[in-house]
VOBA-1610 file (N, C-alpha, C; in pm, whole numbers, padded with zeros to 5 digits, always signed):
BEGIN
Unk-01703-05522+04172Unk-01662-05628+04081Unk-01671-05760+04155Unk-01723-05897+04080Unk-01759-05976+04157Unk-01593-06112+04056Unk-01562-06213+04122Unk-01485-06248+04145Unk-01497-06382+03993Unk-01630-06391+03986Unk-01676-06442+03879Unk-01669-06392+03736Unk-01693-06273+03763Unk-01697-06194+03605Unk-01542-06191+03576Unk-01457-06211+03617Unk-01320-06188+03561Unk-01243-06289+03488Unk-01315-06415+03454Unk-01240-06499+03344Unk-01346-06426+03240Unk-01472-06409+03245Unk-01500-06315+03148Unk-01437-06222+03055Unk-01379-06142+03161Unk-01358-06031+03121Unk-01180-06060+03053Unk-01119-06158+03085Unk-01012-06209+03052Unk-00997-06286+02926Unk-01140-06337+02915Unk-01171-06388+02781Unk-01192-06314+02652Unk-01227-06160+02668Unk-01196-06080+02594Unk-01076-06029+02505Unk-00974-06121+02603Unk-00838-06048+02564Unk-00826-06088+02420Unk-00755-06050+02317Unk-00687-06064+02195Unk-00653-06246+02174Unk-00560-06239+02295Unk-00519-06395+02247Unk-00606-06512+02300Unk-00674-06483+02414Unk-00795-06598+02454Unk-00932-06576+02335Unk-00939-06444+02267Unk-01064-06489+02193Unk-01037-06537+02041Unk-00909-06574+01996Unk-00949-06675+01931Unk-00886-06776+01963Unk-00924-06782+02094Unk-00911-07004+02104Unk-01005-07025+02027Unk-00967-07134+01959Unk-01120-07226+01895Unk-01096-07357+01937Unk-01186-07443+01904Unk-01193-07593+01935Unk-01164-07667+01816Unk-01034-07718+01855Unk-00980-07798+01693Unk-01045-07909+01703Unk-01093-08023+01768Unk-01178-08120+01742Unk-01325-08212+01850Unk-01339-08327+01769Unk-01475-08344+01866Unk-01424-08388+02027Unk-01327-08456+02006Unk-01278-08457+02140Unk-01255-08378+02275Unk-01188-08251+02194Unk-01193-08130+02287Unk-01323-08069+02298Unk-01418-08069+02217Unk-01555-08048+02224Unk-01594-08107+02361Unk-01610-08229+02343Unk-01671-08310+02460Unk-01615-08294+02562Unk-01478-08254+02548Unk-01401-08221+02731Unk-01482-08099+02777Unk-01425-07975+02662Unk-01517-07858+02705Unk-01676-07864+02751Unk-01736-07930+02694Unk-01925-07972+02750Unk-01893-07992+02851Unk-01800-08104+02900Unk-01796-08183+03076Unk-01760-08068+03152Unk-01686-07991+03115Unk-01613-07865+03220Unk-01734-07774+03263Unk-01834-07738+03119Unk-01888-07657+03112Unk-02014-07692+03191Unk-02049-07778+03235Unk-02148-07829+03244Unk-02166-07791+03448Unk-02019-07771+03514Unk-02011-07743+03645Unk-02079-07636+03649Unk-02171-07639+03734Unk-02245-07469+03802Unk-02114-07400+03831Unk-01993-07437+03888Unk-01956-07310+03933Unk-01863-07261+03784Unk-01866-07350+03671Unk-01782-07292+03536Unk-01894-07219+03469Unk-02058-07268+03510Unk-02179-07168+03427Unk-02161-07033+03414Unk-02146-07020+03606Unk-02191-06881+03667Unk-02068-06790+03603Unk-01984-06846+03556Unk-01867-06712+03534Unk-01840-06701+03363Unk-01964-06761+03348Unk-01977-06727+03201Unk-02091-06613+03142Unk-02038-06493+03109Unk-02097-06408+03061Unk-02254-06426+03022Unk-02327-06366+03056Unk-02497-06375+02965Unk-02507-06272+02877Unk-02442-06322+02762Unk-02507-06221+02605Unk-02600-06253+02567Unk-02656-06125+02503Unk-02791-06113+02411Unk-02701-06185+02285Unk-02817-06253+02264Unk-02805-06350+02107Unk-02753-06224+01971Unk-02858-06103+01999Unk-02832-06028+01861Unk-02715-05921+01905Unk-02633-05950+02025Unk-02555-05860+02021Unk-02398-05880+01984Unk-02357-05905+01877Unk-02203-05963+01852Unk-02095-05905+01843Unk-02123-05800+01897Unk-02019-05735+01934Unk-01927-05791+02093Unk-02041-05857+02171Unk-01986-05887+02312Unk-01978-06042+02271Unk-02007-06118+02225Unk-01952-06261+02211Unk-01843-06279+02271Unk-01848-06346+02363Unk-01739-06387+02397Unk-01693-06559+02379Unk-01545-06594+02351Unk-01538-06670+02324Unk-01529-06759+02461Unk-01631-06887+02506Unk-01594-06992+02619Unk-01488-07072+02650Unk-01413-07142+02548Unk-01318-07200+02559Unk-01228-07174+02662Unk-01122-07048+02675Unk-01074-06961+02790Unk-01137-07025+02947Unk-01275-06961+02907Unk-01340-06921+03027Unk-01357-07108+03086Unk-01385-07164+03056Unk-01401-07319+03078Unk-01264-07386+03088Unk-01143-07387+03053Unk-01030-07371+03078Unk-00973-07310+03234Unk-00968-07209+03227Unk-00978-07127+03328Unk-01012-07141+03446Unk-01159-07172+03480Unk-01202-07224+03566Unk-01195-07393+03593Unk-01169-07451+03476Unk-01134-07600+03548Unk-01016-07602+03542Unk-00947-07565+03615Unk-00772-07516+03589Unk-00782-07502+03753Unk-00877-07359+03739Unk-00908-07320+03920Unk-00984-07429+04001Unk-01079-07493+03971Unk-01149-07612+04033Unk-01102-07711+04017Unk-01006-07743+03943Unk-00966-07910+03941Unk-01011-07967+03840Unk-01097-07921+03747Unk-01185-08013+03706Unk-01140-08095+03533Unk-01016-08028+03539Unk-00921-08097+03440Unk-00883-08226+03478Unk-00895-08351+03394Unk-00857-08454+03463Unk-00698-08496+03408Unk-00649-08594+03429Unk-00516-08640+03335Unk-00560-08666+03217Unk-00671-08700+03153Unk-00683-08785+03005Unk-00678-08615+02939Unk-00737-08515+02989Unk-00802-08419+02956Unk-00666-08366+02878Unk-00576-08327+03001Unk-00488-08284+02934Unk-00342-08333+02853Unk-00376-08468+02805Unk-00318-08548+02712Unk-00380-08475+02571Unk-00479-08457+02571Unk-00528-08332+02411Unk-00434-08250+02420Unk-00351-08231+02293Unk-00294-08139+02256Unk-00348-07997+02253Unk-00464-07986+02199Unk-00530-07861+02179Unk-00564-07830+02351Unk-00576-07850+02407Unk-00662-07839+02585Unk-00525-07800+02641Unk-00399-07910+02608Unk-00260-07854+02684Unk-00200-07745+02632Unk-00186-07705+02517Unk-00161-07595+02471Unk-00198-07487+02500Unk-00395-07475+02448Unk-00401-07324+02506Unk-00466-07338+02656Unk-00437-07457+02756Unk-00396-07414+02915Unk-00251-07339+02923Unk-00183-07383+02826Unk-00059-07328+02900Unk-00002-07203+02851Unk-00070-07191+02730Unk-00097-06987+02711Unk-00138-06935+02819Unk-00268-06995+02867Unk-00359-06870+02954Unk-00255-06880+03085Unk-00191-07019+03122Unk-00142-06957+03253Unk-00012-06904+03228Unk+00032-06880+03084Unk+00173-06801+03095Unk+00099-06639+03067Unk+00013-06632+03016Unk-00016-06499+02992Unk-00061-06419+03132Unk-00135-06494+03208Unk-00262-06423+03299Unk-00190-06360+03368Unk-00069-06358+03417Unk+00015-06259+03542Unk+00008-06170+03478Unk+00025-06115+03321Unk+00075-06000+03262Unk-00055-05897+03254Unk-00131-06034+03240Unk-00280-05957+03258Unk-00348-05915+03339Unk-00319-05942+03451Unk-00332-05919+03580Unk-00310-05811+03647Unk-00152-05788+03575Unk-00059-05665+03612Unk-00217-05563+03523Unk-00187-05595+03428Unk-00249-05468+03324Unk-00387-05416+03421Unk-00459-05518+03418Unk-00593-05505+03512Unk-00584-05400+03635Unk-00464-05433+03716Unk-00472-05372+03830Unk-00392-05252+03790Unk-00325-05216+03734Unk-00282-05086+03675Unk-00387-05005+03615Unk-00462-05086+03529Unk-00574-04959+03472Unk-00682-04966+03613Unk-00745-05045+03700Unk-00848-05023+03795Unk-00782-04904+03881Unk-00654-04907+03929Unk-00577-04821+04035Unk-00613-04710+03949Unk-00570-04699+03793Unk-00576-04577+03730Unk-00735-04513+03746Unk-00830-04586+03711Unk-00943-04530+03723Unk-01033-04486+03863Unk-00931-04556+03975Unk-00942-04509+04090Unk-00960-04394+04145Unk-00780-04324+04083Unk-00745-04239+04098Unk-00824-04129+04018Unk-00837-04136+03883Unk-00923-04041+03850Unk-01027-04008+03894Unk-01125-04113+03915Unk-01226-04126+03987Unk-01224-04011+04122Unk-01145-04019+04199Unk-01069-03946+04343Unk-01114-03764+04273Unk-01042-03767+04140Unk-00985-03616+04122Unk-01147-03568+04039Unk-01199-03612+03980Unk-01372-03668+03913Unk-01319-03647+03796Unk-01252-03704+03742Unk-01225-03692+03560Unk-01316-03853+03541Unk-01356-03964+03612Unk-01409-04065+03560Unk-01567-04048+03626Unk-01640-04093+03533Unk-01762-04165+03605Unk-01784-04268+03663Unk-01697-04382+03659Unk-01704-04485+03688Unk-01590-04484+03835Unk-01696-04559+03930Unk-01664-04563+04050Unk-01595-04697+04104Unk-01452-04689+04098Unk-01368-04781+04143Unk-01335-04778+04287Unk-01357-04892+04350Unk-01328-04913+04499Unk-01237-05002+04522Unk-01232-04997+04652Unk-01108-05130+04680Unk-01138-05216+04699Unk-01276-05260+04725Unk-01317-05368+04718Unk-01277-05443+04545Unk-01300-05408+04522Unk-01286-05416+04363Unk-01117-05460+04293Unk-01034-05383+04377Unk-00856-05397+04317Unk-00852-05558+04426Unk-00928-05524+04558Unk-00871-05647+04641Unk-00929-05789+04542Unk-01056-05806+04469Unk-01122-05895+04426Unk-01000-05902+04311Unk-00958-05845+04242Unk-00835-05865+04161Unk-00695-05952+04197Unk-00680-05870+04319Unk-00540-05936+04379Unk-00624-06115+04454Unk-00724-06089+04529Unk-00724-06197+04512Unk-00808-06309+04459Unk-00836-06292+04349Unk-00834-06354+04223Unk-00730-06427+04187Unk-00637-06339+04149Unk-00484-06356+04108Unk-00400-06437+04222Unk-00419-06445+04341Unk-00336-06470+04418Unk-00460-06645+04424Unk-00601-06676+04415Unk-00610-06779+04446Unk-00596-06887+04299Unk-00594-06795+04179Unk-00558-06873+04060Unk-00353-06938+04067Unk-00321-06822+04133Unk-00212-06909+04099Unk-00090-07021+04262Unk-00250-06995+04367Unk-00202-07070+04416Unk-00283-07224+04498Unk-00405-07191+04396Unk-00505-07316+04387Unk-00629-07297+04533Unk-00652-07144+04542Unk-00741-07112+04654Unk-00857-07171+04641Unk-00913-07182+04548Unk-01016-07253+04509Unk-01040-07344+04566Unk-00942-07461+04588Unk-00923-07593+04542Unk-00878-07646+04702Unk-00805-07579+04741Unk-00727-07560+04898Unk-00788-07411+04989Unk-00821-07445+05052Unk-00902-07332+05108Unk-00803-07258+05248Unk-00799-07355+05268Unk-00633-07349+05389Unk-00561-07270+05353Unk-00469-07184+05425Unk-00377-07101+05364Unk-00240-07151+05388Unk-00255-07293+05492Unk-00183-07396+05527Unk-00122-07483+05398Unk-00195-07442+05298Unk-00165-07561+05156Unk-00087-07494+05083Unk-00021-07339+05139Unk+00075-07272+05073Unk+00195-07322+05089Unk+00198-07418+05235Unk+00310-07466+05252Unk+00368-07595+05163Unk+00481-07609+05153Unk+00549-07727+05099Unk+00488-07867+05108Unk+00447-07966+05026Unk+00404-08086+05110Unk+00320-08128+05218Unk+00229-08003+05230Unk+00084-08033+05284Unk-00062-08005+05186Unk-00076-08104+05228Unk-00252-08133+05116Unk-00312-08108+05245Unk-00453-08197+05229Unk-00585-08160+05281Unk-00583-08193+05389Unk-00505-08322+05405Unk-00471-08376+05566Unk-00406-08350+05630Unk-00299-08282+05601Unk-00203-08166+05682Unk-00238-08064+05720Unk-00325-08017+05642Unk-00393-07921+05649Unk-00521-07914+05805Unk-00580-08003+05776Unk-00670-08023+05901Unk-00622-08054+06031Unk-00510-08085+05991Unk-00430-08158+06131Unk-00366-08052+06188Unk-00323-07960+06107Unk-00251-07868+06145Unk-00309-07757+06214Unk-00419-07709+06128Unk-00531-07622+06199Unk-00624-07640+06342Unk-00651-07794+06367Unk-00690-07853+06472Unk-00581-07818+06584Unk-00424-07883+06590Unk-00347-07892+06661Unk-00317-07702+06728Unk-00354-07631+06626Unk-00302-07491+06684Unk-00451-07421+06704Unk-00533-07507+06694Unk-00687-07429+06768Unk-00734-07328+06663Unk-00743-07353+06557Unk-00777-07269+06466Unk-00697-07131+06409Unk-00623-07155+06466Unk-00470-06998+06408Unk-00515-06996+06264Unk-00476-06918+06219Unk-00426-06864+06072Unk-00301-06868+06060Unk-00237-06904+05939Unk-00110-06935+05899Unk+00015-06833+05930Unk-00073-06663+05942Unk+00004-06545+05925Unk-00015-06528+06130Unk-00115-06576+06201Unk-00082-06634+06334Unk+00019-06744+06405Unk+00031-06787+06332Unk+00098-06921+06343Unk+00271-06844+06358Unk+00262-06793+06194Unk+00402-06723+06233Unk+00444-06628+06313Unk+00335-06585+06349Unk+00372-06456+06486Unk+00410-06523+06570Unk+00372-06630+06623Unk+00422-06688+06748Unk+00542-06681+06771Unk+00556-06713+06965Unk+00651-06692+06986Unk+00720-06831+06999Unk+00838-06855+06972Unk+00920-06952+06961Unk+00894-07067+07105Unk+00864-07016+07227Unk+00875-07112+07331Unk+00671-07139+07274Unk+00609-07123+07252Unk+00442-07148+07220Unk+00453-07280+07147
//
């Protein structure tokens, strides 16, 4: 499972596929979002005659400029844009849960051979962290330094420089006189 296909596959859900676009305004936000290569690539490629897989974009363009930044302030002064942002990010933990409950499930079957479909861990980890960089802006902050309180990008560099490149989960191992 690749890390892209999963606002896809999230866009499927019940309540993201019928977002619609209540006007031309939100139209034109959605084009600008849509228009980022990295909001293209995680948009599904359906066959035209197949409508059964339609999926609805709105979500998925949401979603990802949510994860990239690419929401600006005017953007989310639209009612329709603030609203269903703030469905998808009250919903997505629950969905998340669900996701990694049925992949573990098909894991496991998989293990005993009741499934055909071959679930790995590569696959639950691309889930967790998915989930773990949507809701703590991995995307956007690459540092694991920006988990902390009141450091942005420049704390961030300063911080990583000063300890020679540590990792954050290094950092805390240390020993108190270091």
């Amino acid at each position: 499972m690749n890390g892209k296909q999963i606002p896809g596959i999230l866009a499927h859900s019940s309540e993201f596929s019928v977002m619609k676009v209540r006007s031309k305004e939100e139209l034109e936000i959605l084009k600008r979002i849509k228009e980022d290569d990295r909001v293209k690539e995680a948009i599904p490629k359906v066959k035209a005659e197949d409508t059964r897989k339609q999926v609805q974009v709105k979500p998925i363009c949401l979603l990802m400029g949510y994860m990239y930044d690419l929401l600006e302030e005017d953007h989310l002064k639209n009612e329709g844009i603030k609203a269903d942002l703030e469905k998808i990010l009250k919903t997505i933990p629950s969905y998340f849960d669900i996701l990694l409950t049925q992949t573990m499930m098909l894991a496991q079957m998989f293990k005993m051979g009741r499934s055909p479909k071959r679930i790995t861990a590569r696959n639950i980890m691309t889930l967790i962290q998915f989930s773990q960089n949507l809701m703590q802006g991995g995307w956007i902050n690459r540092s694991a330094f920006s988990q902390l309180p009141h450091f942005g990008e420049a704390e961030c560099k300063a911080i990583t420089q000063k300890l020679n490149g540590k990792t954050l989960f290094q950092y805390c191992m240390m020993e108190k006189s270091q």
